[in-house]
mmCIF file of the N, C-alpha and C atoms, coordinates in Angstrom:
data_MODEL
# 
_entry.id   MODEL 
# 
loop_
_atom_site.group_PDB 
_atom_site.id 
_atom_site.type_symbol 
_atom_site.label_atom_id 
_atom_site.label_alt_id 
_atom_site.label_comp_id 
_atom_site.label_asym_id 
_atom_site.label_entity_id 
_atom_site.label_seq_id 
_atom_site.pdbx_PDB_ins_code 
_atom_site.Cartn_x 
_atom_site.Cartn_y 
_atom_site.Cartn_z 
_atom_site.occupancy 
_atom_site.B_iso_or_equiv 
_atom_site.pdbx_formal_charge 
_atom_site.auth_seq_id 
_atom_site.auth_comp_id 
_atom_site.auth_asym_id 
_atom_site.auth_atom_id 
_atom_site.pdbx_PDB_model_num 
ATOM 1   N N  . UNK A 1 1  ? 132.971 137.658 120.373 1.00 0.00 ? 1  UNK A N  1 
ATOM 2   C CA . UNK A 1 1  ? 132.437 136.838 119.321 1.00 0.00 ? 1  UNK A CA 1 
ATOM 3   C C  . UNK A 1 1  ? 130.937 137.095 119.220 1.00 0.00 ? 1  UNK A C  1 
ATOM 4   N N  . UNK A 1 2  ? 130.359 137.541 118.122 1.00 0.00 ? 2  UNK A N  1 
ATOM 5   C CA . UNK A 1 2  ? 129.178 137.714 117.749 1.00 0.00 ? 2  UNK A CA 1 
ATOM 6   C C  . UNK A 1 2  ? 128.359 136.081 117.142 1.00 0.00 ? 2  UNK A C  1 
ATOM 7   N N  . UNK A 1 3  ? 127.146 135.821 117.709 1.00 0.00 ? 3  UNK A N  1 
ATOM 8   C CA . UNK A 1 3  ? 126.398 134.668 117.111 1.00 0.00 ? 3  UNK A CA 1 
ATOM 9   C C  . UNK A 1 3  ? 125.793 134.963 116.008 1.00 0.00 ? 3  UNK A C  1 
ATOM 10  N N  . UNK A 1 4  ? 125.583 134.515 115.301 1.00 0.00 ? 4  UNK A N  1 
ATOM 11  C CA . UNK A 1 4  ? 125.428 134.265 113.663 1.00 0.00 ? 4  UNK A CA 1 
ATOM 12  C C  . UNK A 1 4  ? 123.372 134.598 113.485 1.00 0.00 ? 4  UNK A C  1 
ATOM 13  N N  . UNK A 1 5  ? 123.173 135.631 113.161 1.00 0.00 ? 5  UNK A N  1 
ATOM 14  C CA . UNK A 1 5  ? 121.372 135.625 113.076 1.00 0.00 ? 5  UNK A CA 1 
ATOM 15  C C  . UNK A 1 5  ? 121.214 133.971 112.740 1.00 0.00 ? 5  UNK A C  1 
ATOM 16  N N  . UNK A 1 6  ? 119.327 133.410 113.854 1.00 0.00 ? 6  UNK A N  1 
ATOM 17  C CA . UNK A 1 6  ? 118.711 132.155 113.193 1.00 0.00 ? 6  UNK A CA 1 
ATOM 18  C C  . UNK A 1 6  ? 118.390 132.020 111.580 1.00 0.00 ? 6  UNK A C  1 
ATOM 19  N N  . UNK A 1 7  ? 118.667 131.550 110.465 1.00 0.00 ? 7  UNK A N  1 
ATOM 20  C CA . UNK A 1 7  ? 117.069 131.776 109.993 1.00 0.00 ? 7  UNK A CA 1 
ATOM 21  C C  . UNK A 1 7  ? 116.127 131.823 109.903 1.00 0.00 ? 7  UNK A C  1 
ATOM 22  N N  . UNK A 1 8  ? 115.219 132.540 109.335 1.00 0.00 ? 8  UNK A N  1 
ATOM 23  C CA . UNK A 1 8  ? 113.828 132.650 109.600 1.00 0.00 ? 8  UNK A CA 1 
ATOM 24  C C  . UNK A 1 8  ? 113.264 131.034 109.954 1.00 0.00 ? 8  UNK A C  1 
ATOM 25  N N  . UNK A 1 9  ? 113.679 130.178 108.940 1.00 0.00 ? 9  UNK A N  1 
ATOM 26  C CA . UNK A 1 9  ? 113.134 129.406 108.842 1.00 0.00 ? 9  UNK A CA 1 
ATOM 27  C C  . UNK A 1 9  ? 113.226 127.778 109.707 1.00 0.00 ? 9  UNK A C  1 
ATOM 28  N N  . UNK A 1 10 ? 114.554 128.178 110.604 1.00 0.00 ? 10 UNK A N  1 
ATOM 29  C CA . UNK A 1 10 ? 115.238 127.187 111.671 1.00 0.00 ? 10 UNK A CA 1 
ATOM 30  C C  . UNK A 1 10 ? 114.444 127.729 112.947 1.00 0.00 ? 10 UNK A C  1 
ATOM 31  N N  . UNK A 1 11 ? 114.213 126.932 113.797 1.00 0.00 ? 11 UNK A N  1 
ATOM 32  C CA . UNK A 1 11 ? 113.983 127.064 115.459 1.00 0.00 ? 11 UNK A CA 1 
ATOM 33  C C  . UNK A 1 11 ? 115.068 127.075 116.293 1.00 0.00 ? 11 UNK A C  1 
ATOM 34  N N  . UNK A 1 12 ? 115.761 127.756 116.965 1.00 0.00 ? 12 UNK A N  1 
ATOM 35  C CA . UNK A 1 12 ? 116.751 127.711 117.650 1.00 0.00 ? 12 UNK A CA 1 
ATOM 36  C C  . UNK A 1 12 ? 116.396 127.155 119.033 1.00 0.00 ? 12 UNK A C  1 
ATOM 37  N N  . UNK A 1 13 ? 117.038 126.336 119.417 1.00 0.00 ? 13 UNK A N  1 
ATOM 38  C CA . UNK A 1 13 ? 117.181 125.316 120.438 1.00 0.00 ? 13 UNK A CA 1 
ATOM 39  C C  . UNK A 1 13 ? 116.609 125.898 121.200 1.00 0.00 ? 13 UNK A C  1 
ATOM 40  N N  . UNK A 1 14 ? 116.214 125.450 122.353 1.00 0.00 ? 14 UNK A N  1 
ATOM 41  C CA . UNK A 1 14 ? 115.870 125.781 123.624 1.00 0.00 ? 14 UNK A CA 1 
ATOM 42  C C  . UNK A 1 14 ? 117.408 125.848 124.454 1.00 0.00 ? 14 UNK A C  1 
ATOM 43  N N  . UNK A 1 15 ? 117.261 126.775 125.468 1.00 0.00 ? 15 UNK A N  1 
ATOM 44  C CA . UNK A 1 15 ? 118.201 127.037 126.044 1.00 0.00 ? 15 UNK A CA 1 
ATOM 45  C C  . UNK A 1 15 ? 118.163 126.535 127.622 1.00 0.00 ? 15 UNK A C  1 
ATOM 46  N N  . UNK A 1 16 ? 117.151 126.110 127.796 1.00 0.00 ? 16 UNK A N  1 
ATOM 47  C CA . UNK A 1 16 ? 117.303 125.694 129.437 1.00 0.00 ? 16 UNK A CA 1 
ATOM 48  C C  . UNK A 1 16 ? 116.747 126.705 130.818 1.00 0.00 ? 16 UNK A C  1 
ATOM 49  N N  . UNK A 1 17 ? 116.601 127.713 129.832 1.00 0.00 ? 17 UNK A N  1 
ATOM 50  C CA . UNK A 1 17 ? 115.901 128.489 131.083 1.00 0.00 ? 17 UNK A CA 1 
ATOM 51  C C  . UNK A 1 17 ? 114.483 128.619 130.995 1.00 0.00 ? 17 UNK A C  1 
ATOM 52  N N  . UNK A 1 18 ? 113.582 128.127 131.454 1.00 0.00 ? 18 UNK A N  1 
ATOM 53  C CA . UNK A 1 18 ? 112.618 127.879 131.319 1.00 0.00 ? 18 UNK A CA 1 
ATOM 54  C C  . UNK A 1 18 ? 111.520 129.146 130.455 1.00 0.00 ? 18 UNK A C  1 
ATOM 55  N N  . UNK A 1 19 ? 111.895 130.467 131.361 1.00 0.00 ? 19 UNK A N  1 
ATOM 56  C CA . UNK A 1 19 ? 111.141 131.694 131.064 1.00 0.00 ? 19 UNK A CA 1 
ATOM 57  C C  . UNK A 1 19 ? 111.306 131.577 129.721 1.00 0.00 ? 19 UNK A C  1 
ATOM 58  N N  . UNK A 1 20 ? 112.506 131.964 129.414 1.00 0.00 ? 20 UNK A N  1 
ATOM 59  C CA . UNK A 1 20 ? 113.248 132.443 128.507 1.00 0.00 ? 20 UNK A CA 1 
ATOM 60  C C  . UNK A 1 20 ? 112.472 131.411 127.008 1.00 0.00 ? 20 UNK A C  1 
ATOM 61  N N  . UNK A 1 21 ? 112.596 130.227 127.641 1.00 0.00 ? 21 UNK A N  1 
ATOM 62  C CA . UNK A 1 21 ? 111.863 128.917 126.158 1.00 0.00 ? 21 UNK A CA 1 
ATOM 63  C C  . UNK A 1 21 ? 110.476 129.438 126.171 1.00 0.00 ? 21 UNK A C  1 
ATOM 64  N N  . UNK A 1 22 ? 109.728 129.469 127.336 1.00 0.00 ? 22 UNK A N  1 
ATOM 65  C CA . UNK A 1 22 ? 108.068 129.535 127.027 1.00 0.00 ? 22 UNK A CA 1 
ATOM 66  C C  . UNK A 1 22 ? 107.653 130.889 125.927 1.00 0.00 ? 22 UNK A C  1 
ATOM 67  N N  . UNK A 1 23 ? 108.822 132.115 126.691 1.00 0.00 ? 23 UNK A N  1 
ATOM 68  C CA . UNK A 1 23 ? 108.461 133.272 125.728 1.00 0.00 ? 23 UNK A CA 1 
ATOM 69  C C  . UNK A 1 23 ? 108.794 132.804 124.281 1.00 0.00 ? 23 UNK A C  1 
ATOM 70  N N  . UNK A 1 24 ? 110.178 132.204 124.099 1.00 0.00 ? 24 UNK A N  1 
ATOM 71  C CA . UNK A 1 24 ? 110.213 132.151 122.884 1.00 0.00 ? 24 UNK A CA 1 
ATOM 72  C C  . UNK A 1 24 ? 109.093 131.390 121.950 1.00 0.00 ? 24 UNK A C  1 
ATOM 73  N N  . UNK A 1 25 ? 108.681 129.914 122.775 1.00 0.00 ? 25 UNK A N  1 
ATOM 74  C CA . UNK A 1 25 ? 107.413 129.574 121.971 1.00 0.00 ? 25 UNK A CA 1 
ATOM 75  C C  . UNK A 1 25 ? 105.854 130.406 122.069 1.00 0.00 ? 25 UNK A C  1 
ATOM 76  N N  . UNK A 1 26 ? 105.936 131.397 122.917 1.00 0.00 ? 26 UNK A N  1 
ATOM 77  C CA . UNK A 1 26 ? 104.560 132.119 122.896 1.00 0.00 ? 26 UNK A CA 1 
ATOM 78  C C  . UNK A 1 26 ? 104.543 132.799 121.783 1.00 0.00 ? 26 UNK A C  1 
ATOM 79  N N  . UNK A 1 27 ? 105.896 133.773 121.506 1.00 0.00 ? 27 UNK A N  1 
ATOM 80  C CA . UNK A 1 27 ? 105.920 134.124 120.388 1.00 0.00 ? 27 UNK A CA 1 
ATOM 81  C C  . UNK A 1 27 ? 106.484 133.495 118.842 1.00 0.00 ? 27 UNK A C  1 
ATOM 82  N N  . UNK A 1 28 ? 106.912 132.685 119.070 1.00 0.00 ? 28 UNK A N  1 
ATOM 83  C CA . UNK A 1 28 ? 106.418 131.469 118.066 1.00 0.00 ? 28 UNK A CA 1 
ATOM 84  C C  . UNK A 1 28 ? 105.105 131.698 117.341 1.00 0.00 ? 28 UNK A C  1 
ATOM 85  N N  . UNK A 1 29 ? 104.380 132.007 117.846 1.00 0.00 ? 29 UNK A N  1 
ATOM 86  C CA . UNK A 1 29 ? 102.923 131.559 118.008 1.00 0.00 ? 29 UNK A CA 1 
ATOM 87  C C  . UNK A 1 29 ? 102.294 132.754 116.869 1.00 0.00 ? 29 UNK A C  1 
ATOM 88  N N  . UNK A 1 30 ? 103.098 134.234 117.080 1.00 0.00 ? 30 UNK A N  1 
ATOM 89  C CA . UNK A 1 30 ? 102.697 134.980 116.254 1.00 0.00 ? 30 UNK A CA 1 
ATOM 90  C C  . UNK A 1 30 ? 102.070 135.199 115.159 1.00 0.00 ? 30 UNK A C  1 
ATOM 91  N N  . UNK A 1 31 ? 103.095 134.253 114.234 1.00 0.00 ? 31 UNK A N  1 
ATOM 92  C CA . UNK A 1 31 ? 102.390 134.484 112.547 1.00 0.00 ? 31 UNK A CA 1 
ATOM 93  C C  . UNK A 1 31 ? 101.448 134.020 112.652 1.00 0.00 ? 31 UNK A C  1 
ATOM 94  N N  . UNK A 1 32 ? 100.413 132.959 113.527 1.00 0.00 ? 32 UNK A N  1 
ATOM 95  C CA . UNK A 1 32 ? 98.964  132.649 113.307 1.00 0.00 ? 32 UNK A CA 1 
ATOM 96  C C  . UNK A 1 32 ? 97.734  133.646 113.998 1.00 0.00 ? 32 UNK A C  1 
ATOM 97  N N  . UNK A 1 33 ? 98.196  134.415 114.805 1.00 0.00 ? 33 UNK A N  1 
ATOM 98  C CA . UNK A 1 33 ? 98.012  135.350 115.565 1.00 0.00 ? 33 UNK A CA 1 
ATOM 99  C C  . UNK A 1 33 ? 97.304  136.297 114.539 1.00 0.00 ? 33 UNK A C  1 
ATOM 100 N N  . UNK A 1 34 ? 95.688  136.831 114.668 1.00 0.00 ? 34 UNK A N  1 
ATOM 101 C CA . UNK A 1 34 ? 95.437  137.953 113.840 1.00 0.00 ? 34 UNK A CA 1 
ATOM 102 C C  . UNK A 1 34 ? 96.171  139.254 114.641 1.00 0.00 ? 34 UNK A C  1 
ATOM 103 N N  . UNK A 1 35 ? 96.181  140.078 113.211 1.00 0.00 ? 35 UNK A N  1 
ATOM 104 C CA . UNK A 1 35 ? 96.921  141.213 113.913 1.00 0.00 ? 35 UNK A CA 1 
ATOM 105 C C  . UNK A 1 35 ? 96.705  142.100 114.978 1.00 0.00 ? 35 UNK A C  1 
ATOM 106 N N  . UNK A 1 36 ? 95.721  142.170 115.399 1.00 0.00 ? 36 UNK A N  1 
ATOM 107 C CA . UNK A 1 36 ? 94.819  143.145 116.115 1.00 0.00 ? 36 UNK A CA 1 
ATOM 108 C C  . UNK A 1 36 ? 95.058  141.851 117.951 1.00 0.00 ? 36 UNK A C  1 
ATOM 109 N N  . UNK A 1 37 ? 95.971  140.900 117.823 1.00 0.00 ? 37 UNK A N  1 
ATOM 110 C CA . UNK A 1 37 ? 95.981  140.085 118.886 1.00 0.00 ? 37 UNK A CA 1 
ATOM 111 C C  . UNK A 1 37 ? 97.928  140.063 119.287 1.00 0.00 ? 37 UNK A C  1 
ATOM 112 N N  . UNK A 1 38 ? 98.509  140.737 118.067 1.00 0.00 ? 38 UNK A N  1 
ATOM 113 C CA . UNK A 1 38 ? 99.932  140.566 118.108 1.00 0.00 ? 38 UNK A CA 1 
ATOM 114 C C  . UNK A 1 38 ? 100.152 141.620 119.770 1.00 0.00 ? 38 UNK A C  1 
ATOM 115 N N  . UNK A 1 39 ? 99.709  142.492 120.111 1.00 0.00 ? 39 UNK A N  1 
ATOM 116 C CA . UNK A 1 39 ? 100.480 143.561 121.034 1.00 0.00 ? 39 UNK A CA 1 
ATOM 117 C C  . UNK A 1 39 ? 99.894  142.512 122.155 1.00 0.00 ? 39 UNK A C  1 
ATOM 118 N N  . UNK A 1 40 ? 99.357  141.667 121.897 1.00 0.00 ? 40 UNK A N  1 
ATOM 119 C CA . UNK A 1 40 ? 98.984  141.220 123.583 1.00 0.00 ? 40 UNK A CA 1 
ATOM 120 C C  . UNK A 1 40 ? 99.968  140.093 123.492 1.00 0.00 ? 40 UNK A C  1 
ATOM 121 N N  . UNK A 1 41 ? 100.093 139.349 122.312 1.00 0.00 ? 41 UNK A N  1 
ATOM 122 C CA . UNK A 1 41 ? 101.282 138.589 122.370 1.00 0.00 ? 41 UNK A CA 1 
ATOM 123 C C  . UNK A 1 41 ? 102.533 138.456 122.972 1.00 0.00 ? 41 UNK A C  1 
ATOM 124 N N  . UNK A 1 42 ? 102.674 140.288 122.553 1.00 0.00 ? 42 UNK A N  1 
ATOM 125 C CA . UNK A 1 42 ? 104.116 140.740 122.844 1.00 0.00 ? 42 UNK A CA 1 
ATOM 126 C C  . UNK A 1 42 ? 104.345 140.980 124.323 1.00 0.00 ? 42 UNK A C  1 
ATOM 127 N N  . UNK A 1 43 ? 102.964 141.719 125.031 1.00 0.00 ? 43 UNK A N  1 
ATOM 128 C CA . UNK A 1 43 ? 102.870 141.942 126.485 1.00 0.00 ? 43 UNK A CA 1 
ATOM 129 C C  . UNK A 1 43 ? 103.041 140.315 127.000 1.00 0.00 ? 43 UNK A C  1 
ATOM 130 N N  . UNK A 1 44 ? 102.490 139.358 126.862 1.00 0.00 ? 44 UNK A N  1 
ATOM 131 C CA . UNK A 1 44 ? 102.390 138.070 127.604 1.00 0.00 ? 44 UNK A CA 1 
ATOM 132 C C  . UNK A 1 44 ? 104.117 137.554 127.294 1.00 0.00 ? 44 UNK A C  1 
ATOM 133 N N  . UNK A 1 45 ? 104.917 138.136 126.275 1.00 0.00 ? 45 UNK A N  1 
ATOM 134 C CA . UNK A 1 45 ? 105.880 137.551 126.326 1.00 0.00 ? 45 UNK A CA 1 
ATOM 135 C C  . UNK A 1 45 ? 107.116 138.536 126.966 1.00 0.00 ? 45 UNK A C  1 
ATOM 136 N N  . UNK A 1 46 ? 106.759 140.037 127.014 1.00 0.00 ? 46 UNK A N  1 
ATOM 137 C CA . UNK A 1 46 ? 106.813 140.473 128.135 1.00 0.00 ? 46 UNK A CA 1 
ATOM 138 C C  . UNK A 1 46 ? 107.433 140.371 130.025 1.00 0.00 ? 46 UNK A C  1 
ATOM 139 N N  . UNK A 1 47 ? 105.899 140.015 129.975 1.00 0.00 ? 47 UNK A N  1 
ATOM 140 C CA . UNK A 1 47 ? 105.537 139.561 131.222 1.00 0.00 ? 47 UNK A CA 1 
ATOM 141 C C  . UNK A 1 47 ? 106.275 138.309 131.750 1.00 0.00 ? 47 UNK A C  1 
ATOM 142 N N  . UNK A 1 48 ? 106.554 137.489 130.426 1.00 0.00 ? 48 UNK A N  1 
ATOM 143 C CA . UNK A 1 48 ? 106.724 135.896 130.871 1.00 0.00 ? 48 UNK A CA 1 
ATOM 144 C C  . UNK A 1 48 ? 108.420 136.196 131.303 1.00 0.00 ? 48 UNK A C  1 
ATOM 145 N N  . UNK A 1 49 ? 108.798 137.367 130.296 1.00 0.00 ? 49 UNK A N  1 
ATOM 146 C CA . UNK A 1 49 ? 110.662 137.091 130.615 1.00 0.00 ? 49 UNK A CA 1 
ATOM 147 C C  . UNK A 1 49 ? 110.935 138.060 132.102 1.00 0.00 ? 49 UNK A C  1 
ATOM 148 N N  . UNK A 1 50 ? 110.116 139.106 132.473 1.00 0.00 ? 50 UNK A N  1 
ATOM 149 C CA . UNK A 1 50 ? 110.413 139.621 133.405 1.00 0.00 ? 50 UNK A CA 1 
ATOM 150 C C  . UNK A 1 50 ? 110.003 138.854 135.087 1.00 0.00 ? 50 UNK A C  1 
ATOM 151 N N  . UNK A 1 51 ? 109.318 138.049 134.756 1.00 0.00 ? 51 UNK A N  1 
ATOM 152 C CA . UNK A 1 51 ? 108.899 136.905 135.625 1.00 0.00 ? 51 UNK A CA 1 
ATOM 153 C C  . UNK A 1 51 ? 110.307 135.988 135.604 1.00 0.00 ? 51 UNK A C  1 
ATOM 154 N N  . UNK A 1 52 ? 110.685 135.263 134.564 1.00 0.00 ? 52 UNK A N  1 
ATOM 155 C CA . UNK A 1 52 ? 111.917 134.875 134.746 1.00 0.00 ? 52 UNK A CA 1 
ATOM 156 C C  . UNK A 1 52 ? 112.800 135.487 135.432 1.00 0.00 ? 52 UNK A C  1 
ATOM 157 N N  . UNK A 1 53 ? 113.364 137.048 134.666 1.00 0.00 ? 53 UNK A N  1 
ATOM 158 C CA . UNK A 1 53 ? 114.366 137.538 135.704 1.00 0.00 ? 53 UNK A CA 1 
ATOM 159 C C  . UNK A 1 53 ? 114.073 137.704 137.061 1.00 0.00 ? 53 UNK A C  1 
ATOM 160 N N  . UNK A 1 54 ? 112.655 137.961 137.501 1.00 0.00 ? 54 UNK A N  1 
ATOM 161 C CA . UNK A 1 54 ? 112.418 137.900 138.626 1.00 0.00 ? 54 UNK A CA 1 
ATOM 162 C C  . UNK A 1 54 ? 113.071 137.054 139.379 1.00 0.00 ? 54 UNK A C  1 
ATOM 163 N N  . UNK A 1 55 ? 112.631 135.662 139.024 1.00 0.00 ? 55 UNK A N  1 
ATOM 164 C CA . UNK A 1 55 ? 112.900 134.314 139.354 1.00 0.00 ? 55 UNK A CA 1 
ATOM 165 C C  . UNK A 1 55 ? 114.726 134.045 139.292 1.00 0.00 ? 55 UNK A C  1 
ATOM 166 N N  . UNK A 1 56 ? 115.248 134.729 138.894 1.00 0.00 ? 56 UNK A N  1 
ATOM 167 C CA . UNK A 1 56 ? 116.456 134.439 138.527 1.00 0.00 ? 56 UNK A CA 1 
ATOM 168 C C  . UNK A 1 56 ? 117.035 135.171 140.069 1.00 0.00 ? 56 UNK A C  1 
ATOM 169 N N  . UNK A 1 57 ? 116.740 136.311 140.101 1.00 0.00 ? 57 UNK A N  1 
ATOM 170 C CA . UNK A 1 57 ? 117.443 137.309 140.783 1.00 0.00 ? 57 UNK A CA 1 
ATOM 171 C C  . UNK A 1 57 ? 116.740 136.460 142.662 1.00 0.00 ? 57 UNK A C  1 
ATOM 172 N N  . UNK A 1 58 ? 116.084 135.428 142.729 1.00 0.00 ? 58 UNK A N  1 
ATOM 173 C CA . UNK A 1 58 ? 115.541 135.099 143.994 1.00 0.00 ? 58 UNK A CA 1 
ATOM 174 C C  . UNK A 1 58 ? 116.240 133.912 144.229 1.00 0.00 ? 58 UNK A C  1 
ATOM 175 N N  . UNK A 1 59 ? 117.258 133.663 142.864 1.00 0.00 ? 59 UNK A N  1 
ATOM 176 C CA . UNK A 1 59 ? 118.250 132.053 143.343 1.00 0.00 ? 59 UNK A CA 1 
ATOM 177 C C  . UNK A 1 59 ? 119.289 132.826 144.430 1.00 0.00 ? 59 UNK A C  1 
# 
């Protein structure tokens, strides 16, 4: 079973894993973001989910 794309214009829930929510609201954050600030965006959100799996793989 395939999930259905968000719309642009809905927020999709938080899911409970912590990493996983913060990245999604960091990049949230984007469209106010000048452009020349988006690739660091993307690295910090990055960083934030591979920190999660980190964290995942140490339960």
């Amino acid at each position: 079973m395939t999930e259905q794309p968000t719309p642009a214009d809905e927020t999709p829930a938080e899911d409970g894993v912590p990493a996983a929510d913060d990245a999604r609201a960091r990049l949230e954050s984007i469209d106010e973001a000048p452009l020349d600030e988006h690739v660091g965006v993307y690295e910090d959100v990055h960083r934030r989910l591979q920190e999660g799996l980190a964290d995942l793989d140490e339960r």
